[in-house]
C-alpha positions in Angstrom: -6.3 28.0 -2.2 -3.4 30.4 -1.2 -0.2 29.4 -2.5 3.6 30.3 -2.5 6.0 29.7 -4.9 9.9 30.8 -5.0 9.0 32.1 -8.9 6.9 33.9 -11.6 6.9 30.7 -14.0 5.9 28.3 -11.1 3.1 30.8 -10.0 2.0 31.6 -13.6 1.5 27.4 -14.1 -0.3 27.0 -10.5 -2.6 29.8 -11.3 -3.9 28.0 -14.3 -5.5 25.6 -11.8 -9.4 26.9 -11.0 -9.2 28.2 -7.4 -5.9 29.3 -6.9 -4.1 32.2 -6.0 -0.3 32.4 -6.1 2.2 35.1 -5.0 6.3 34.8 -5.1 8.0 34.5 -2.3 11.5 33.9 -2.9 13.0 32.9 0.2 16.1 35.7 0.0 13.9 39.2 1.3 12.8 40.4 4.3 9.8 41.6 2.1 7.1 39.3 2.2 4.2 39.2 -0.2 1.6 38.9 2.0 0.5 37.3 5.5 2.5 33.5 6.1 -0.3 32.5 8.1 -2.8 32.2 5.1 -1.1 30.3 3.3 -2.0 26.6 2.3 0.9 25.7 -0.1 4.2 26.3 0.1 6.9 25.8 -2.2 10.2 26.8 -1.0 13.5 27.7 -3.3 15.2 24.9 -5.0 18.4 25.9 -3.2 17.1 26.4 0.6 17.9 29.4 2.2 18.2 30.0 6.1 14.8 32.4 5.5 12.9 30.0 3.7 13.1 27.4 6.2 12.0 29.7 9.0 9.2 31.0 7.5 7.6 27.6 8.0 6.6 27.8 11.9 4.4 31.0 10.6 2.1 29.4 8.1 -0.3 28.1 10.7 -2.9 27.3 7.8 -0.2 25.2 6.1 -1.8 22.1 4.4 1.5 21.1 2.8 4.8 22.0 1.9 6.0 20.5 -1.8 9.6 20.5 -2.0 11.5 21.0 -5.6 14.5 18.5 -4.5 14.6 14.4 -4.0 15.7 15.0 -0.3 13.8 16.1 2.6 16.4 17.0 5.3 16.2 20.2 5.2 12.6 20.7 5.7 11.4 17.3 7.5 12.9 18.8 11.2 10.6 21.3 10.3 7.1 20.6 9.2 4.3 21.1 11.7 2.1 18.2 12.9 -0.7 17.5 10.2 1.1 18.9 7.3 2.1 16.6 4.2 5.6 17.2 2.8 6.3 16.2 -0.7 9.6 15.7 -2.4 10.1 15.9 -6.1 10.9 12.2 -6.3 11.6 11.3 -10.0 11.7 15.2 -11.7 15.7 14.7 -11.3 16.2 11.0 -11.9 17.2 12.0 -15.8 19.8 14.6 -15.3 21.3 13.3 -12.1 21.5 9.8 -13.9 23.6 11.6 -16.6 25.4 13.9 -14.4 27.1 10.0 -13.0 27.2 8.5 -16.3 29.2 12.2 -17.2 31.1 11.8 -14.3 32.6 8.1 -14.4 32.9 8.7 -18.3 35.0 11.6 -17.3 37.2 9.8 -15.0 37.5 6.7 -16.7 39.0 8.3 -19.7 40.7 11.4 -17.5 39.3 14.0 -19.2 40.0 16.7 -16.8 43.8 15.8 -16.7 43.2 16.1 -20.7 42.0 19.5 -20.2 44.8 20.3 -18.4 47.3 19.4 -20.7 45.3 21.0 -23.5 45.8 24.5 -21.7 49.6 23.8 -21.5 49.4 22.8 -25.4 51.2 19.6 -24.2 49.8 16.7 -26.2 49.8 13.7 -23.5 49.0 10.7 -25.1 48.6 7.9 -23.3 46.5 4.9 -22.5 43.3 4.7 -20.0 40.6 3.1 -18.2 37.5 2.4 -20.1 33.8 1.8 -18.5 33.4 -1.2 -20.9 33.5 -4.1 -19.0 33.7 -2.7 -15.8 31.3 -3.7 -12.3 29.4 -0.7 -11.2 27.7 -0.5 -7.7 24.5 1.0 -7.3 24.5 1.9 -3.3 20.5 3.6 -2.7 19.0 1.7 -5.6 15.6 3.4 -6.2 14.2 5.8 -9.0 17.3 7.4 -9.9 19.4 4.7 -9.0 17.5 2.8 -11.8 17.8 5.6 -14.0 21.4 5.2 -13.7 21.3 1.5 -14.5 19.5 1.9 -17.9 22.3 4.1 -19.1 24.8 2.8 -17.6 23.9 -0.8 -19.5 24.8 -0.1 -23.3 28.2 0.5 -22.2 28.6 -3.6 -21.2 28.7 -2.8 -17.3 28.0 -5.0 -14.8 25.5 -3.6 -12.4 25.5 -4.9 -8.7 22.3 -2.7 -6.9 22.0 -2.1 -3.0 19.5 -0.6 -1.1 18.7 -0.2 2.2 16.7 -3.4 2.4 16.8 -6.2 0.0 14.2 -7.4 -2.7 14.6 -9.1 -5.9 17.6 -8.4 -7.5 18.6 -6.0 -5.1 21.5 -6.5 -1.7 20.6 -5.5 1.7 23.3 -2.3 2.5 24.9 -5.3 5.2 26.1 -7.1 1.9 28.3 -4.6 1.2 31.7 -5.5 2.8 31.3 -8.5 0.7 30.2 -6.8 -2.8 32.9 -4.0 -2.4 35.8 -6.0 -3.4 34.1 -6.3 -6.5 33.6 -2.8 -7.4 35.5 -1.1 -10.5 32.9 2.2 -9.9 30.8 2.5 -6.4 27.7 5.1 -6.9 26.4 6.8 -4.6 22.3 8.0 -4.4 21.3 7.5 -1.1 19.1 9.7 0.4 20.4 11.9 3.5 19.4 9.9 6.8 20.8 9.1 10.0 21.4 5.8 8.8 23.2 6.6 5.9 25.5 9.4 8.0 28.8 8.4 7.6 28.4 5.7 5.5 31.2 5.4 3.7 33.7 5.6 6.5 37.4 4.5 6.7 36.4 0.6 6.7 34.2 0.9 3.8 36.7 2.8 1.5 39.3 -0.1 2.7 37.2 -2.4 1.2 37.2 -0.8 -2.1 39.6 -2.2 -4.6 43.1 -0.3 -5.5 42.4 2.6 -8.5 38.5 2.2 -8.2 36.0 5.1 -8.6 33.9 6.7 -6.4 30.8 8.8 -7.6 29.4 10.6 -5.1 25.8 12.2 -6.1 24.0 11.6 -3.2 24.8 14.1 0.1 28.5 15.3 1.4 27.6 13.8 4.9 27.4 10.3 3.6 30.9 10.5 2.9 34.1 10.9 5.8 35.5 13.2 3.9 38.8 12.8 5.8 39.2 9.0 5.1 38.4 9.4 1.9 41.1 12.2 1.3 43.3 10.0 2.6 43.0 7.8 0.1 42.8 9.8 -2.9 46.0 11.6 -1.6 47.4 8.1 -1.5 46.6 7.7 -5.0 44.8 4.0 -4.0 40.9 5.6 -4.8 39.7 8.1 -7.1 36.2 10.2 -6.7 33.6 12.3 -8.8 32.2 14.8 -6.2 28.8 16.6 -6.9 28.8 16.8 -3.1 30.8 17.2 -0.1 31.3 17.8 2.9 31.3 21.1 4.0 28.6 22.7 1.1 29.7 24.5 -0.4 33.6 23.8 -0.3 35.5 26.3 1.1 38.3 27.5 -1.1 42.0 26.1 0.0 40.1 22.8 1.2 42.6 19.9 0.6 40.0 17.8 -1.8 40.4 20.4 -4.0 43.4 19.5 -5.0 43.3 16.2 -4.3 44.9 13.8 -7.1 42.3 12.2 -9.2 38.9 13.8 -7.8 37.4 15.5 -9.7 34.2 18.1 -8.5 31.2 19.7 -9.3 29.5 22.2 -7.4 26.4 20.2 -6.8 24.9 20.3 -9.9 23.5 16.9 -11.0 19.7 18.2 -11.2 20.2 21.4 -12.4 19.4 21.4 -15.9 16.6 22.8 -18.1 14.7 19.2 -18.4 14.9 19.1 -14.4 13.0 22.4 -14.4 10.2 22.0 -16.7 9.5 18.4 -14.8 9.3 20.4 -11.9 6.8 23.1 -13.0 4.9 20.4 -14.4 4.9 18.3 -10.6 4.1 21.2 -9.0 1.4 22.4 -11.5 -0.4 18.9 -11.1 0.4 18.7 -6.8 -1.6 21.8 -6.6 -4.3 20.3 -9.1 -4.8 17.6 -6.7 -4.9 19.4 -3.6 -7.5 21.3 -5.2 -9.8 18.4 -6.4 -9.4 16.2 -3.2 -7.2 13.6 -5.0 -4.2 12.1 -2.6 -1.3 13.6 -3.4 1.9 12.3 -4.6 5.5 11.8 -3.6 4.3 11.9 0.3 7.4 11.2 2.9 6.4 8.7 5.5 9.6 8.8 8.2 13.2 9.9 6.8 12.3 9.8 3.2 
């Protein structure tokens, strides 16, 4: 079995598998490490690159493409008829659970504005929010959504979970006009979908209470980025951006300076624990391509 990988570590783990043979291909170059169209794996970059993605209508041997990331809208336009494409559905739940726990911490207790009186040497003490006692919305309540949940607990939150269709203890996403009212923190983890486009539009962030948090760790394009500026400008919402709307950000955007947001350049599952989960996924994918087991993490429709 002919494989590609983006790295040296990924293709030294796959090769341990009896069969295989891996070369690196990482997505960047014009230089290619051998002939697309013999290749029956293919694992592209964790950050997609315009080359990457292109690459795909020439692997006309393709068996399946196993993706590093939770979401699939990059790729899933892309992948030819018969292929399976797998996402990395629970390597990230860990860090991108703490990345939101970081974030509301951060906001809650306004750390950056903290910081920023630190570099002035101006000792600002006052008073703030806490996440003790506070409701906390779940909106895309799945693996990492649950993730977030069990850390979120021993800080005596209320969790409220939504997902796009209901089940035991979990709203249908059409409850949400009523459950927003209620929300002290509203988190974002929705996967990227023409359903979930747009999602939180000017009506939704009306129904948010005044001086309530929104996490955003799911894609910029859920979000209207220009409602949502509106009110932060107001000073009536705050928000914890890993994502927005453009990607990256372009310098001198407004949201940059936007009272009470606070951003991160996309970073939620990029740690160290993130990576060796996903060495270990991909290491046991290709092992069960090889043997004939199903694979795992298959997307059926958007996600």
């Amino acid at each position: 079995m002919r494989i590609w990988v983006p790295d040296r570590e990924l293709a030294d783990a796959v090769e341990g598998v009896e069969g295989v043979s891996a070369r690196v291909y990482d997505g960047r170059s014009d230089e290619r490490p051998g002939d697309p169209a013999e290749v029956d794996v293919y694992v592209p970059p964790f950050v997609a690159t315009p080359r990457s993605r292109e690459i795909v209508a020439e692997m006309s041997h393709l068996r399946c493409i196993q993706l590093q990331v939770a979401g699939v809208d990059t790729f899933l336009p892309l992948v030819p008829e018969n292929v399976v494409l797998c996402n990395a559905r629970g390597v990230h739940d860990a860090s991108t659970a703490e990345w939101v726990v970081g974030g509301i911490i951060a906001a809650q207790r306004e750390f950056p504005g903290f910081r920023d009186a630190q570099r002035e040497g101006r000792w600002d003490w006052h008073m703030t929010d806490a996440l003790t006692d506070r409701t906390v919305v779940i909106v895309g309540y799945g693996s990492v959504g649950a993730a977030i949940e069990r850390r979120l607990t021993p800080f005596e939150t209320k969790i409220i979970r939504v997902a796009r269709t209901a089940r035991d203890g979990v709203h249908p996403v059409s409850a949400l006009p009523g459950i927003l009212p209620e929300a002290d923190v509203v988190v974002l983890i929705v996967p990227s979908t023409a359903e979930t486009t747009g999602l939180v539009d000017k009506a939704f962030l009306a129904r948010m209470k005044d001086g309530a948090l929104l996490v955003n760790a799911a894609r910029g394009t859920v979000v209207d980025a220009e409602a949502l500026l509106d009110e932060v400008t107001g000073g009536r919402l705050r928000a914890v951006l890993d994502v927005t709307d453009p990607e990256p950000l372009p310098a001198g955007h407004p949201l940059w300076a936007a009272p009470g947001v606070f951003i991160t350049p996309h970073v939620g599952g990029s740690t160290p624990a993130s990576r060796r989960r996903i060495v270990a996924l991909v290491r046991d994918q290709v092992r069960r391509l090889v043997t004939g087991e199903p694979p795992i993490n298959v997307i059926k429709g958007d996600y």
